[in-house]
C-alpha positions as CSV (number, residue, x, y, z in Angstrom):
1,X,-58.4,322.6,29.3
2,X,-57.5,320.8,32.6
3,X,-57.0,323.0,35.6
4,X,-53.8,323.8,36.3
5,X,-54.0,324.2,39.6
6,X,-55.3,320.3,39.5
7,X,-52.7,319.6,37.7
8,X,-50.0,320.9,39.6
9,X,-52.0,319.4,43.2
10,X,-52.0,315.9,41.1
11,X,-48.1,315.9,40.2
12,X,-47.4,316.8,44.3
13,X,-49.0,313.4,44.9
14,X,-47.4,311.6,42.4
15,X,-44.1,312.8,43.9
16,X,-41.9,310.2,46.2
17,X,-41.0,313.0,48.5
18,X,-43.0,314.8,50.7
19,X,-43.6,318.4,49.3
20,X,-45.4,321.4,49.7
21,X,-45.8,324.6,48.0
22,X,-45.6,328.0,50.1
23,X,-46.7,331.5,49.0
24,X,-44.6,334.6,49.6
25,X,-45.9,334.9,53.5
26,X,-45.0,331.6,54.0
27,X,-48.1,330.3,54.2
28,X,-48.6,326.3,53.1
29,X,-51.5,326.8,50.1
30,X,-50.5,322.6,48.9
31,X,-49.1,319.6,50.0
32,X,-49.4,316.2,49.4
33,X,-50.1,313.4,51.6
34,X,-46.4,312.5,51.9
35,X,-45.7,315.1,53.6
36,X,-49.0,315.0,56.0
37,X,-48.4,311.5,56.7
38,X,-44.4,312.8,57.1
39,X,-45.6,315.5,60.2
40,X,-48.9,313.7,61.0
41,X,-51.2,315.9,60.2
42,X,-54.9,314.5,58.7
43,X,-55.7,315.7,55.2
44,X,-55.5,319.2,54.3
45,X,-55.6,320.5,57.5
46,X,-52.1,322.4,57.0
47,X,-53.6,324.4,54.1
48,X,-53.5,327.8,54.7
49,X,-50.9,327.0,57.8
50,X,-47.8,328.6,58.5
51,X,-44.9,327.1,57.4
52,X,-43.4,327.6,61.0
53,X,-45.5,325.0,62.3
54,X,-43.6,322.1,61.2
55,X,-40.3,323.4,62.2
56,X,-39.0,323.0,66.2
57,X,-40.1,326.4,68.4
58,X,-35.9,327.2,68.8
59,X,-35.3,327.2,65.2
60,X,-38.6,329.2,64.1
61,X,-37.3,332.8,64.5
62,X,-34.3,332.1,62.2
63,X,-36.0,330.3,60.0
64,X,-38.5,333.7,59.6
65,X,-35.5,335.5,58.7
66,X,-34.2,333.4,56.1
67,X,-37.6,333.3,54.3
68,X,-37.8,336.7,53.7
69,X,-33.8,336.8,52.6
70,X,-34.4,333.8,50.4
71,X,-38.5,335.1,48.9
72,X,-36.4,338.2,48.3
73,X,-33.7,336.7,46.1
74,X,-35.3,333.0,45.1
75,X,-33.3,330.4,43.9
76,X,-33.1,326.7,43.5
77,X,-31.5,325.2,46.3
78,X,-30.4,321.5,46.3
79,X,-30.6,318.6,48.9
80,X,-27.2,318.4,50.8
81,X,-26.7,322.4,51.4
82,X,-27.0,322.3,54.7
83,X,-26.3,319.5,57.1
84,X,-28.6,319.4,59.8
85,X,-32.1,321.1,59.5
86,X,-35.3,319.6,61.8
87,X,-38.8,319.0,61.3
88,X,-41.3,318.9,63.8
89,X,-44.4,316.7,64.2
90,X,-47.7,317.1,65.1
91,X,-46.9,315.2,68.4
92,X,-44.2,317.6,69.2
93,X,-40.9,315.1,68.3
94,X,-38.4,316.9,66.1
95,X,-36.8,314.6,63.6
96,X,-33.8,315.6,61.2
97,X,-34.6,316.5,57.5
98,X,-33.0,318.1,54.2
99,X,-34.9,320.1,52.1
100,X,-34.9,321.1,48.4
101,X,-36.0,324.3,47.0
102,X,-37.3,326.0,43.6
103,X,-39.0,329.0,43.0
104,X,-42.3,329.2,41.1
105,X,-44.2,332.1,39.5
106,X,-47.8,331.5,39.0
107,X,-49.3,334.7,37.4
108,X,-48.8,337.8,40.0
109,X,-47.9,334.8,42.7
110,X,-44.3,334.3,43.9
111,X,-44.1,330.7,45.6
112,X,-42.1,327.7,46.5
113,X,-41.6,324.7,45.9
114,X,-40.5,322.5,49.2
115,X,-39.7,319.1,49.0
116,X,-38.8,317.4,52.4
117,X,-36.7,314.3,52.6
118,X,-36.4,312.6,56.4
119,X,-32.7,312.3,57.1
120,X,-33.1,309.7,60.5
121,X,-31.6,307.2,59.1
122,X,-28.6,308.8,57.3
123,X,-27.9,311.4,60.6
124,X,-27.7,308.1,62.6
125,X,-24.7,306.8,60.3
126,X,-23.4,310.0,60.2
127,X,-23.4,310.0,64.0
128,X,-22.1,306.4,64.0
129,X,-19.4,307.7,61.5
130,X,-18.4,310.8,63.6
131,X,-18.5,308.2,66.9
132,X,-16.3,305.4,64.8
133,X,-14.2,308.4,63.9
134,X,-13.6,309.5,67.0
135,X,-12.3,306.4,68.4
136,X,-10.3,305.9,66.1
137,X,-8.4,309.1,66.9
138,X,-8.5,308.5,70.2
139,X,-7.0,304.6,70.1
140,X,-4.5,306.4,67.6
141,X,-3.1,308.6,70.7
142,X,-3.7,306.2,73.4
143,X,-2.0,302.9,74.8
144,X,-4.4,300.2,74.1
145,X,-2.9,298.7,77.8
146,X,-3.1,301.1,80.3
147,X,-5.4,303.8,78.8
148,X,-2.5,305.9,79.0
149,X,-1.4,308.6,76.4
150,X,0.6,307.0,73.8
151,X,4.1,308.5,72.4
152,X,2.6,310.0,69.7
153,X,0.3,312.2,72.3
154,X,2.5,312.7,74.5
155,X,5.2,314.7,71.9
156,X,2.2,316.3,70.8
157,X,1.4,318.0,74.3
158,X,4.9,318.3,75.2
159,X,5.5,320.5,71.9
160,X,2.3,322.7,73.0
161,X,4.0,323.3,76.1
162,X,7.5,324.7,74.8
163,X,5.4,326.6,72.8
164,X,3.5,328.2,75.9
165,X,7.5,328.1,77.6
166,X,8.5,330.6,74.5
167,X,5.5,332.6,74.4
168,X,4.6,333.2,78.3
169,X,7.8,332.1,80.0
170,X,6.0,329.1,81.8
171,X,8.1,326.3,82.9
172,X,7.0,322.9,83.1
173,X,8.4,319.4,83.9
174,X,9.2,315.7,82.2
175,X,9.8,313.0,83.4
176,X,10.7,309.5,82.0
177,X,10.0,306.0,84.3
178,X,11.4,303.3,83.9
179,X,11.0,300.1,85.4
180,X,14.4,298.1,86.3
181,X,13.8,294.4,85.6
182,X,10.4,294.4,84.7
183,X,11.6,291.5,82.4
184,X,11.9,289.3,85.7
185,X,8.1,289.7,86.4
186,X,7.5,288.1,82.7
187,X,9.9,285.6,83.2
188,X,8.7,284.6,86.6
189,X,5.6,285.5,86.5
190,X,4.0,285.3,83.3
191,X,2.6,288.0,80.9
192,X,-0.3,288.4,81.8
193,X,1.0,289.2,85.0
194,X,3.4,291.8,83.7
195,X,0.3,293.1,81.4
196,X,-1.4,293.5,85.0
197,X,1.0,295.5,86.5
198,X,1.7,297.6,83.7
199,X,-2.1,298.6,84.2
200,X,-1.5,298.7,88.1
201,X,1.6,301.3,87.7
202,X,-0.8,303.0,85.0
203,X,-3.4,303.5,87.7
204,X,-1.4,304.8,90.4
205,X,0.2,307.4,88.0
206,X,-3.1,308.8,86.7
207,X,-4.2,308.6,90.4
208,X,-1.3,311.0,91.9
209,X,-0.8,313.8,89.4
210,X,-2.9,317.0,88.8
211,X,-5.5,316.5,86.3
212,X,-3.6,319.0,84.0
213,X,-0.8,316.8,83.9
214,X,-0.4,313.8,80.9
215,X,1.0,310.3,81.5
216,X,2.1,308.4,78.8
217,X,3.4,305.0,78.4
218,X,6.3,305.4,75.9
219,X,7.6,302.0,75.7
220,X,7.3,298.6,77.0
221,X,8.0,299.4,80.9
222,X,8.7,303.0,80.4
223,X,6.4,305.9,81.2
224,X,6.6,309.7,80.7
225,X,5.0,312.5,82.7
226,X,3.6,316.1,81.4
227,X,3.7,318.5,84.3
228,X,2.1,322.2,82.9
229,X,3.2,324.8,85.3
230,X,5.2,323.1,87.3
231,X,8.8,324.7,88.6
232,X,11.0,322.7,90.8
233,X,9.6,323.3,94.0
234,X,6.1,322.1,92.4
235,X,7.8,319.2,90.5
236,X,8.8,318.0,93.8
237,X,6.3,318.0,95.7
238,X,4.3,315.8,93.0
239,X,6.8,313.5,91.8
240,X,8.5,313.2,95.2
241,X,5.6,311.5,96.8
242,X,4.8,309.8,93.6
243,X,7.9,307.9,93.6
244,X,7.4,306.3,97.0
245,X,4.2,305.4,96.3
246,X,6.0,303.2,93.2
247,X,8.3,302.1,95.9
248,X,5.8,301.1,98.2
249,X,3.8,299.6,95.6
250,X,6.2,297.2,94.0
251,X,8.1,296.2,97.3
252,X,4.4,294.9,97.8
253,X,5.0,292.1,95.3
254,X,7.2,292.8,92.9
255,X,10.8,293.7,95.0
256,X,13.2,292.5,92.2
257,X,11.2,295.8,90.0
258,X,12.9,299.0,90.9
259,X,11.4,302.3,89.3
260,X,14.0,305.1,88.0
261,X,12.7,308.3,87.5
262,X,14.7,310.9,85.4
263,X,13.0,314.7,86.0
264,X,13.9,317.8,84.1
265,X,12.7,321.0,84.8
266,X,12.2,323.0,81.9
267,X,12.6,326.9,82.9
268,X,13.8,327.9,78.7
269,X,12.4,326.8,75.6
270,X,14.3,324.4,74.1
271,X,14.9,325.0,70.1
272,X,13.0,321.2,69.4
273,X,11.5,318.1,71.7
274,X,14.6,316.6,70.6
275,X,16.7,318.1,73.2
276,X,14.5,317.3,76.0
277,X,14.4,313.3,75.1
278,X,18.1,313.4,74.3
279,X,18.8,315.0,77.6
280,X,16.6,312.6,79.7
281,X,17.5,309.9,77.7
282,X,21.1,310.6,79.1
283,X,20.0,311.1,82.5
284,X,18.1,308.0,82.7
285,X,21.4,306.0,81.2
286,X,23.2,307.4,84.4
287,X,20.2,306.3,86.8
288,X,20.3,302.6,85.2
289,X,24.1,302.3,85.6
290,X,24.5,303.8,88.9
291,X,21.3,304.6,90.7
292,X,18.6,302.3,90.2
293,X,15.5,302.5,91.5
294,X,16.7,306.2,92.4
295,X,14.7,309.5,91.8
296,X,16.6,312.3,90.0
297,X,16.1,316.2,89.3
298,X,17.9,318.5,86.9
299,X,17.4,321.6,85.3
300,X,16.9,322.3,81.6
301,X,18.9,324.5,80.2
302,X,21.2,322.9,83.3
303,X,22.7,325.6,85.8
């Protein structure tokens, strides 16, 4: 009659995945060399070794609890359970692993069965996933041009903020730009050259409001602003300055371009964004026909 505990040491080695078997105190009593050569360890020097030794220092204490919940109530577990779990090797470098479980009874001993797959490879796409993922969102609220928030952010933020208006009475300010003949520059100039000023006007947006505030290019030569907290008195002192720096900046080069600014002050909650575009949409028409290159300021609900 073979041995079985020959048997069972023989079958570990056969296995493709590195595996070890630990008693009820979580003590290693078998491994095979797949998983020594996995941690580094030389042969059967982890016999008799606590399990804790291949798992990082941080993660030791919970793993002690969840030993004793799991050699209390022992069941098979699965690879894929749980997403991120670490090993540890003999050199100290933690690396990041899955793990599957079974229980076995041997006569009066209650053990388990632990094979350990190394997950480096698959966490790297994972993290190249979540990366690629994360761009994507980001390109999917942002102007590929300027950098600037795209439309789609930019009614995003402004809904968050009439939601804060209703909830906390906090007013806050829009404002659409628009830049009168920008077509000229194109014709003129090129479009590369208008590309290059787009990205210019971008720049000195970002570069004179608060960094809680949003800018978003909207359309071709039109730009919005997201001012959080901002009453009139605030809105003007931001936007006022802003708008001669536009002045200053286009007479520079580009005199024929003159920059209308529509703002509205919002001190209600409107019932939908709607309301706000419509009624700076309308304000913006008058600039264009009669004001150009003007800066304007109106209330919302108006006074």
């Amino acid at each position: 009659m073979l041995d079985p505990t020959l048997s069972l040491s023989t079958l570990l080695n056969a296995m493709p995945d590195a595996t070890l078997v630990v008693d009820g105190q979580g003590k290693i009593v078998m491994c095979n060399r797949q998983l020594e050569h996995m941690f580094g360890y030389p042969h059967e020097s982890l016999l008799n070794e606590p399990i804790h030794a291949l798992i990082p220092e941080e993660y030791r204490h919970a793993h002690a609890r969840h030993l004793q919940e799991y050699m209390h109530y022992p069941r098979r577990r699965m690879m894929g359970s749980v997403m991120t779990l670490y090993g540890q090797h003999l050199n100290g470098h933690t690396f990041p692993v899955d793990i599957m479980l079974s229980p076995l009874q041997l006569e009066e001993h209650k053990l388990v069965i632990c094979s350990v797959r190394e997950m480096r490879e698959v966490k790297q796409m994972q993290d190249a996933l979540t990366e690629a993922l994360r761009r994507e969102r980001q390109l999917a609220r942002s102007d590929p041009l300027t950098h600037c928030a795209n439309r789609r952010a930019f009614a995003e933020l402004t809904e968050y903020e009439i939601e804060r208006c209703r909830r906390y009475q906090r007013p806050f300010t829009l404002a659409f730009l628009a830049l009168g003949n920008f077509k000229q520059v194109n014709v003129r100039h090129g479009h590369i050259a208008g590309d290059q000023l787009l990205q210019r006007i971008a720049t000195l947006l970002q570069g004179s409001v608060r960094s809680s505030d949003t800018v978003a290019r909207i359309d071709g030569d039109e730009f919005a602003l997201l001012l959080p907290e901002a009453p009139m008195e605030i809105a003007q002192s931001i936007l006022d300055r802003l708008h001669a720096q536009l002045v200053d900046e286009l007479n520079s080069q580009f005199s024929q371009v003159s920059p209308s600014m529509a703002v509205l002050v919002c001190q209600q909650p409107p019932e939908h964004l709607d309301f706000l575009l419509k009624a700076l949409d309308s304000q913006m028409n008058e600039l264009s026909q009669q004001h150009k290159g003007m800066l304007s300021y109106r209330c919302y609900p108006q006074q």
